[in-house]
Structures are given as structure tokens and as C-alpha cells.
C-alpha positions, 0 to 999 in steps of 0.5 A: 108903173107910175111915172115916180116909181119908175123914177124911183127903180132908175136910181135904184138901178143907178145905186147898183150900178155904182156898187158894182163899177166903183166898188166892185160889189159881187153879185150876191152883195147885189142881190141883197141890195136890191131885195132891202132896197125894193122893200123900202121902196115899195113902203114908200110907194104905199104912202105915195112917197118920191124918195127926193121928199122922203124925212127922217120921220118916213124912215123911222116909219118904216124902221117901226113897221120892221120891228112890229112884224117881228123883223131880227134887229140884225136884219133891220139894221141891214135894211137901215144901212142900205136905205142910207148908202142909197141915200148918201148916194143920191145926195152926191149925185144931186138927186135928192137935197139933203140926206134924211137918213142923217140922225136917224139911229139903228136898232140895237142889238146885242154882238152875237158871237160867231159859231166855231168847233173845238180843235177836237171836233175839227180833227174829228171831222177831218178824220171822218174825211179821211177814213171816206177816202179809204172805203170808196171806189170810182166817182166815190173815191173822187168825190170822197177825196174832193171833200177831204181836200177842200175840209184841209183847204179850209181849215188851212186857209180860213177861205169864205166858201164862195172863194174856196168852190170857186178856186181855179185849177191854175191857183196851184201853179207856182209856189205849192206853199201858197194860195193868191186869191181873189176875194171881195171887191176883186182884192187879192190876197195870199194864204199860206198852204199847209203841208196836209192841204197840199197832200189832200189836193195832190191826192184829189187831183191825181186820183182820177185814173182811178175812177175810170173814163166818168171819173177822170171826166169830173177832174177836166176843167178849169176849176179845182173843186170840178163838178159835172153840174152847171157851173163847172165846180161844186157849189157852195150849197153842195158843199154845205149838205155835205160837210153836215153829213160828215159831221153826223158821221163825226158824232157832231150835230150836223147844224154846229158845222158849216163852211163857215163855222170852220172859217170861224174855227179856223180864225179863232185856234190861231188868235187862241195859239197867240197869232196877232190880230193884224195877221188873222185880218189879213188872212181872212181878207177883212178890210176892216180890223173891226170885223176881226175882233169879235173873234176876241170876245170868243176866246174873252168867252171861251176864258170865262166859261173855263174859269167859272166851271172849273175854278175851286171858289167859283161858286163862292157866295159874297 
């Protein structure tokens, strides 16, 4: 390695570093930093280029070659941002004397709208749920009940996937109606628990005796969503598999369900029942309102499909 683009990896590992100490980037925010920012790295390296002499014209260089390879216009303007924090970053520490990233625009790109499910489909799943905990034995029954309590904890609490795995078992000590998590940045915040959650849970965590020594075994831990596997609780790809099976079992297309498609849901039926913008923010744990309200254009969606298929001159010529 040369003696610039080691230079160049030690204000790469800087900018982590900063990331994680002052803004409390968790570690797969990390992980996406660095994969985007090496690649940039490694284009300027082809060109022989130290990131202090790096132009505007560099970066539209780049930008140009992710859209010739075919790069989604999410994905780089993903990059762009990086390249730009990084930079903001190293001008602050007087590392490099201007920031060029300063004028160069981003990709343009439409505003997809987030997937949901329909209440229907989403009771359709929980009943799917419902009727595994009914039909099993033993470690099938524990883990037919896991997945019923962590459905109703979702739907109930709108949870990104990683905070709802990784929920510790003192989460329910206290008030029964309420969870305090801890979610990006280390920010806590606090979600209601409906009375159908709690039931789940308190069905899940009692169950154990039932499943004998092996399956008692799976719920002695420290984590809610216990798992025999390495990291002590179920993992959030786990997870994943199993919500697309029960969607099959359901009669929904397995790729229209994911923990993050019920978040979706979960956001989208309270604005559609007249919750206010301010309350689904605070609940969803999203710092900036901005990011809440494209769950406004779904319902804005929602209200076109229902008008232009069912209104009697909706297919009036001018």
C-alpha cells in the first residue's frame, strides 16, 4: 500500500471513528459507510488521486461511472451522501481546504413508496400465527408461540427488526403497558403495548415447561426472543424466513411480507385511522418528521386508487 492511500484509509477509519463516538452510529451504519466510501476510495486510487486534491469534476466522475454500470439512483445517491459527510468531515478537521463535494447535485430520483399489507392481510397473518400455537408440541409449540408474540409485538409497537430481536428480557419489567427502547444513536424512546401483545408474550414466556428440559432451555436468558443460536436471540434474518413462510400459509405472496413491511403497516393503519403526523414520528423513533410522511403519500395513493376504480364517472372522457 502506498504511502497515500494508507493515508487515505487513516481518514477513512477517522470518519468511522467519528461516526461511532459522536453520533453513535451502530454497526451496521458502519459497515455501509465503509463499503461506499472504500469503493470511492478505490476509484480514486485508480486515478491516482489523494482525497486533499479531489474536485467537483473527480466526484461527477465517479457519480457518471455508477450510472453507466447500471448503479439504482437510490444507491448512488447513498454513495454521494457518504462521499459528502466524509468530506464535511475532513474540512472540519483541516484536512483537506475546501470541501468539493460543495455544488455537485445528486441523482434524481423518484420517491418510492414504502410497501404495506391491508388490515385484512395483516390479521390474516396474525391468525395464521395463532392457529401454529394451537397444532404444536414442545420446541415447536416455543417457537410457534415466539413468532405469534413477536408478529403482535410488531404490529403493536411499529419496532424496526433489529430493536424488536434484540429486546432484553427486563424490557417487560415495570409497567406491562409500555415498552422503553433503545433505538438509533442509542435514543431511547417509549411505545404503548397493546393487550393482545402482552397476552402473546405472556403465552411465549410461560410455555417453557411445557416443551420439557430442551425447550424450557431456549427461554433462560437474558434476551426476550431467546434463540439456542450464537447470539442468544433470534436473528433478524431468521425472522425474515419465518414471517415469509407464515405469509404463505396466509395465502400472501411471501415477497409482499417482511418485518419491515409490518412496520410499514403498522405506521400507515394509524395515520389512515386519523393518528397525527408528530405521534407516528415519535413512535417510529424517526428523528426527522421528513422521513414520516411518505407514509402520507401512501394513504394520498391509497385515496387515488379507491376514487378512479370505484367512482361512477371515473372513466368520463373530456
Amino acid at each position: 500500500m502506498s504511502i497515500a492511500m494508507g493515508q487515505q484509509q487513516q481518514h477513512l477509519e477517522g470518519f468511522l471513528e467519528m461516526l461511532a463516538a459522536e453520533r453513535g452510529a451502530a454497526a451496521n451504519t458502519l459497515g455501509a459507510y465503509r463499503r461506499d466510501l472504500e469503493h470511492f476510495l478505490g476509484f480514486l486510487a485508480r486515478r491516482g488521486k489523494p482525497l486533499a486534491a479531489v474536485t467537483p469534476a473527480e466526484i461527477g466522475a465517479y457519480m457518471r461511472a455508477q450510472s453507466e454500470v447500471g448503479l439504482a439512483p437510490a444507491s448512488r445517491a447513498r454513495r454521494l451522501s457518504a462521499i459528502r459527510q466524509l468530506f464535511k468531515f475532513l474540512a472540519g478537521e483541516g484536512l483537506v481546504a475546501e470541501d468539493p463535494t460543495q455544488g455537485v447535485a445528486g441523482p434524481k430520483q423518484g420517491r418510492p413508496l414504502p410497501k404495506t399489507l391491508s388490515v385484512a392481510e395483516v390479521d390474516r397473518l396474525i391468525e395464521a400465527a395463532r392457529q401454529r400455537t394451537a397444532v404444536t408440541r414442545g420446541r415447536d409449540r416455543v417457537r410457534a408461540l415466539r413468532l405469534y408474540a413477536l408478529i403482535e409485538t410488531l404490529y403493536a409497537t411499529g419496532l424496526r427488526v433489529t430493536e424488536l430481536v434484540s429486546l432484553p428480557r427486563s424490557v417487560l419489567a415495570g409497567d406491562g403497558r409500555i415498552l422503553t427502547v433503545k433505538g438509533k444513536g442509542g435514543r431511547e424512546r417509549i411505545v404503548p403495548l397493546t393487550p393482545a401483545a402482552r397476552g402473546a408474550l405472556d403465552r411465549y414466556l410461560n410455555v417453557g415447561r411445557e416443551g420439557g428440559e430442551d425447550a424450557a432451555a431456549m427461554l433462560v436468558t437474558k434476551w426476550l426472543f431467546a434463540s439456542r443460536g450464537a447470539e442468544g436471540h433470534l436473528t433478524r434474518q431468521r425472522l425474515a424466513q419465518e414471517l415469509k413462510e407464515l405469509a404463505v400459509e396466509a395465502g400472501i405472496a411471501a415477497e409482499r411480507v417482511s418485518p419491515h413491511v409490518l412496520r410499514h403497516a403498522f405506521a400507515s393503519h394509524l395515520l389512515d385511522r386519523g393518528a397525527d403526523l408528530r405521534s407516528v414520528q415519535q413512535l417510529l423513533g424517526h428523528a426527522d418528521i421528513s422521513t414520516t410522511q411518505i407514509y402520507t403519500h401512501v394513504l394520498e395513493e391509497r385515496l387515488k386508487k379507491l376514487v378512479f376504480e370505484h367512482h361512477p364517472l371515473a372513466g368520463r372522457q373530456v
